[in-house]
C-alpha positions in Angstrom: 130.6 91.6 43.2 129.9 89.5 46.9 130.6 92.4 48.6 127.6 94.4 47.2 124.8 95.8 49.4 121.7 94.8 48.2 119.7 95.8 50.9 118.5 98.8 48.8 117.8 99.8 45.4 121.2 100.5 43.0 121.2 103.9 41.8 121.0 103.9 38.3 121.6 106.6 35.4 118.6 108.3 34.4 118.4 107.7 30.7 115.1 109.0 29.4 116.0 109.2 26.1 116.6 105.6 25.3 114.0 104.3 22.5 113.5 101.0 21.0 111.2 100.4 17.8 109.6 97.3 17.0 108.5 96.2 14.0 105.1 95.2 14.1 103.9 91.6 12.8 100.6 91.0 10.2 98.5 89.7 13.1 98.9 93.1 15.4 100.4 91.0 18.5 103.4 93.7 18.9 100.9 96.1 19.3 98.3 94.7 21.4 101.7 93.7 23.9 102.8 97.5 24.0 99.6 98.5 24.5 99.4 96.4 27.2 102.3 97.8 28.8 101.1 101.4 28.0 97.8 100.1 30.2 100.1 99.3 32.6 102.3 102.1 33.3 99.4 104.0 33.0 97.8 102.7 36.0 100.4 102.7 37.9 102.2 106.4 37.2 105.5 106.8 39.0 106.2 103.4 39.3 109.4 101.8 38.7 107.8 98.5 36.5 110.4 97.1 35.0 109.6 94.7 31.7 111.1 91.3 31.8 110.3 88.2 29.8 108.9 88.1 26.3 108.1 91.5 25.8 111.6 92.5 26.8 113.3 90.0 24.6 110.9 91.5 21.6 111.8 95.0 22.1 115.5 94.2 22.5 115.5 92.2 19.1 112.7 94.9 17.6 110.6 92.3 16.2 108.3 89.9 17.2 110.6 86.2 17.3 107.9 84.5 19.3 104.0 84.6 20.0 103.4 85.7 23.9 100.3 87.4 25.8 102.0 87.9 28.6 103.5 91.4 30.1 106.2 90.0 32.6 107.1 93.1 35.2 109.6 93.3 38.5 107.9 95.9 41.0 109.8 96.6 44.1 107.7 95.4 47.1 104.8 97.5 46.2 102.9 94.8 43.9 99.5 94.3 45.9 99.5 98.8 45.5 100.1 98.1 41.7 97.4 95.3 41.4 95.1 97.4 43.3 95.7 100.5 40.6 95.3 98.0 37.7 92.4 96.5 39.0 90.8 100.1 39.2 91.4 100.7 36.0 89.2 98.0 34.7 91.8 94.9 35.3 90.3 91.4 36.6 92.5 90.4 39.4 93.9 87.0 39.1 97.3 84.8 40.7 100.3 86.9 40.7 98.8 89.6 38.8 95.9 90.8 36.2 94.4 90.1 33.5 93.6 93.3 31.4 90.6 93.9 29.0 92.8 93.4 26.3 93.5 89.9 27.3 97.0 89.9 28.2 98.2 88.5 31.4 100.0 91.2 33.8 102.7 88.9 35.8 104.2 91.0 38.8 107.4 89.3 40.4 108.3 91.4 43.3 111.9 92.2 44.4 113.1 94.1 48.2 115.6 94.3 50.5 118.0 91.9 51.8 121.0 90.9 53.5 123.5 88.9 51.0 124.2 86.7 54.6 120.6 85.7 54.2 120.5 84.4 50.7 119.1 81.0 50.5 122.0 78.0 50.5 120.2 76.2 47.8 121.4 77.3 44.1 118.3 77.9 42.2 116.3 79.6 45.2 119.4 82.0 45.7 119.7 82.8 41.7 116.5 83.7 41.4 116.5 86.3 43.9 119.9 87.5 42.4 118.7 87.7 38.8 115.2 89.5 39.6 116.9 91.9 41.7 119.8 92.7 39.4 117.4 92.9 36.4 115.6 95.8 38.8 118.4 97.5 39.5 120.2 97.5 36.0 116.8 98.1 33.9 116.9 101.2 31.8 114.2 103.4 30.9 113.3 103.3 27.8 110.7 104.3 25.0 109.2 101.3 23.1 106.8 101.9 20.1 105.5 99.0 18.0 104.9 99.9 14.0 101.9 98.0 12.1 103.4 95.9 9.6 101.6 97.0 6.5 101.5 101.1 6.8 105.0 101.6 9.3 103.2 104.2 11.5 103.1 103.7 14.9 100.3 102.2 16.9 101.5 101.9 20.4 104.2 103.2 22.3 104.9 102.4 26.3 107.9 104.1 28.4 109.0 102.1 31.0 112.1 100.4 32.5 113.4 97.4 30.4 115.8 95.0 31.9 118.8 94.6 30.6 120.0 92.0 28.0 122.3 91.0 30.7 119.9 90.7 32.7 117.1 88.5 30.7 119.9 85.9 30.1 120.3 85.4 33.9 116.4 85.3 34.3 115.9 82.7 31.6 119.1 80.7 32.6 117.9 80.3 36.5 114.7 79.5 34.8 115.0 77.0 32.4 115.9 74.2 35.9 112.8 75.3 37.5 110.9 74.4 35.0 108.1 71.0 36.4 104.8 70.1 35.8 102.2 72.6 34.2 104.9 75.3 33.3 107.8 72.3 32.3 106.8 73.3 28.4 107.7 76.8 29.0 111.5 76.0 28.9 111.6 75.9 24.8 110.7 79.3 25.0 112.9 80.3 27.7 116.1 78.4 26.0 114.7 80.0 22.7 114.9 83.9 24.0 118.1 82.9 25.8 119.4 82.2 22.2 118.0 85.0 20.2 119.4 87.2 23.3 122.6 85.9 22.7 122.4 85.8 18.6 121.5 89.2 18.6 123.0 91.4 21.3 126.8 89.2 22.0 127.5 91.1 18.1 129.4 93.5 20.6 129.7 91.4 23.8 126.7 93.2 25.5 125.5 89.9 27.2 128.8 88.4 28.2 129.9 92.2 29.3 127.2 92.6 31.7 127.0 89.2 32.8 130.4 89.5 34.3 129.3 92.7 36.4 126.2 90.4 38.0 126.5 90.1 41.8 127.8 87.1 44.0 128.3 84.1 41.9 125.2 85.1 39.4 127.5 85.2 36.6 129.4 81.8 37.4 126.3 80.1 37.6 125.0 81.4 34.2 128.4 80.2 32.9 127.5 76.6 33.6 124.0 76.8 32.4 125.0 78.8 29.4 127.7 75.8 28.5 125.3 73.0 29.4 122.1 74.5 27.2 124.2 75.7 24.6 127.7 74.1 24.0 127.7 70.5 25.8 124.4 69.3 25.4 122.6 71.3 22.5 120.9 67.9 20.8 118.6 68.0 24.4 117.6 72.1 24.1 117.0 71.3 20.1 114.7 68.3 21.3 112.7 71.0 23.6 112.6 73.2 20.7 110.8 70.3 18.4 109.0 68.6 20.5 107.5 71.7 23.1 107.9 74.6 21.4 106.7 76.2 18.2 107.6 75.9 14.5 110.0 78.8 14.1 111.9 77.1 17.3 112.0 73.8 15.8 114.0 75.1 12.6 117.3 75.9 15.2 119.9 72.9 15.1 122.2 72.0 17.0 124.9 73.6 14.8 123.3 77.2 15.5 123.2 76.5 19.2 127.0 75.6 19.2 128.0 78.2 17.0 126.4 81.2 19.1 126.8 79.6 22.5 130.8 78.7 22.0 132.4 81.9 21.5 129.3 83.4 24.4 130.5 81.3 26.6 133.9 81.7 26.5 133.9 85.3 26.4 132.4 85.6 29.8 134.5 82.4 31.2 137.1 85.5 30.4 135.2 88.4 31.6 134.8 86.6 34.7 138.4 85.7 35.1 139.6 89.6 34.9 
């Protein structure tokens, strides 16, 4: 897909009847993360706020695999507009976002126009544009509602655009390399949701499918990544997972890393070859 024009926003399907249910955990954090994002599209009505990160990874798996207080969002060039609407609404304005009453952290990544000519020569700078933009132009609107644990009723429920499986493997696979210094802990988690991405949503070839679709050499570059994290060096993302991350990460092996990334990988090393 080089040739794309990506000086403007894709048109996507309008899909308003798409709904996701997550099952909530003992401790409420499904809800209070919904709720969070109901706080946020509330402030901000008519916005395209597309959810990326943790919270996207959740509601595509429909549980809670991971503990996160952190609503990830791509807004198109309009994020200072959005932060200003949040921070009206009661929000406490901090770096790259807002921090709402609730507690959880509002992180706005903005995506805009630009000529494929002018996309950074260096690999990491020029996949991160690609991924953010592609996540915003693929996302899917959608209807999340988190359940509470004990009773199975609902307690919150947010509609907004949610990237893409797709999508959230390309983020956390440009990520994981980026990851220095204060944040270098974060890539367990991000090699952890790349995983459970894969685990659960390649069952029908969803990720590798729209992987091959991503534009200019996105989806060769996830290839390597995907091979190196997941198929040729699994014992170092296992030694992440132990040593960084969190219990439930540290019970993967090497063995479930290989056995999920192998036939990934080599269904979008096809995919791409078509």
């Amino acid at each position: 897909m080089s040739g794309d024009d990506l000086t403007a926003p894709m048109p996507v399907p309008h899909e308003p009847d798409a709904r996701i249910d997550i099952v909530g955990d003992e401790a409420g954090r499904t809800t209070g993360l919904v709720a969070g994002l109901e706080r946020l599209t509330w402030s901000a009505p008519g916005r395209r706020i597309v959810v990326v990160g943790g919270l996207a990874v959740i509601s595509h798996l429909s549980h809670l695999h991971r503990v996160t207080m952190d609503v990830d969002a791509v807004v198109w060039m309009d994020s200072p507009e959005v932060l200003d609407l949040l921070v009206g609404g009661g929000a406490a304005r901090v770096t790259n976002g807002a921090r709402l009453p609730s507690g959880h952290l509002v992180d706005l990544i903005t995506v805009g126009a630009y000529d494929p000519a002018d996309l950074p020569t260096e690999a990491l700078d020029r996949m991160f544009i690609l991924a953010h933009r592609w996540a915003y132009d693929t996302a899917r609107e959608t209807h999340i509602t988190a359940y509470g644990a004990r009773t199975g009723l609902p307690k919150a429920s947010a509609t907004a655009w949610l990237a893409t499986p797709g999508a959230l493997a390309a983020m956390k696979l440009q990520s994981i390399p980026r990851r220095a210094g204060p944040t270098i802990h974060k890539r367990a988690s991000d090699a952890y949701d790349l995983f459970r991405l894969i685990d659960h949503c390649e069952r029908k070839g969803t990720v590798s499918r729209q992987l091959a679709t991503a534009p200019s050499d996105l989806g060769d570059f996830c290839l390597r990544q995907a091979r190196a994290y997941l198929v040729d060096e699994p014992e170092r993302t296992v030694r992440w997972f132990r040593t960084e991350g969190s219990p439930d990460m540290g019970q993967i092996s090497v063995d479930d890393l290989v056995a999920t990334g192998t036939p990934f990988a080599e269904s979008l090393e096809r995919r791409l070859a078509q």
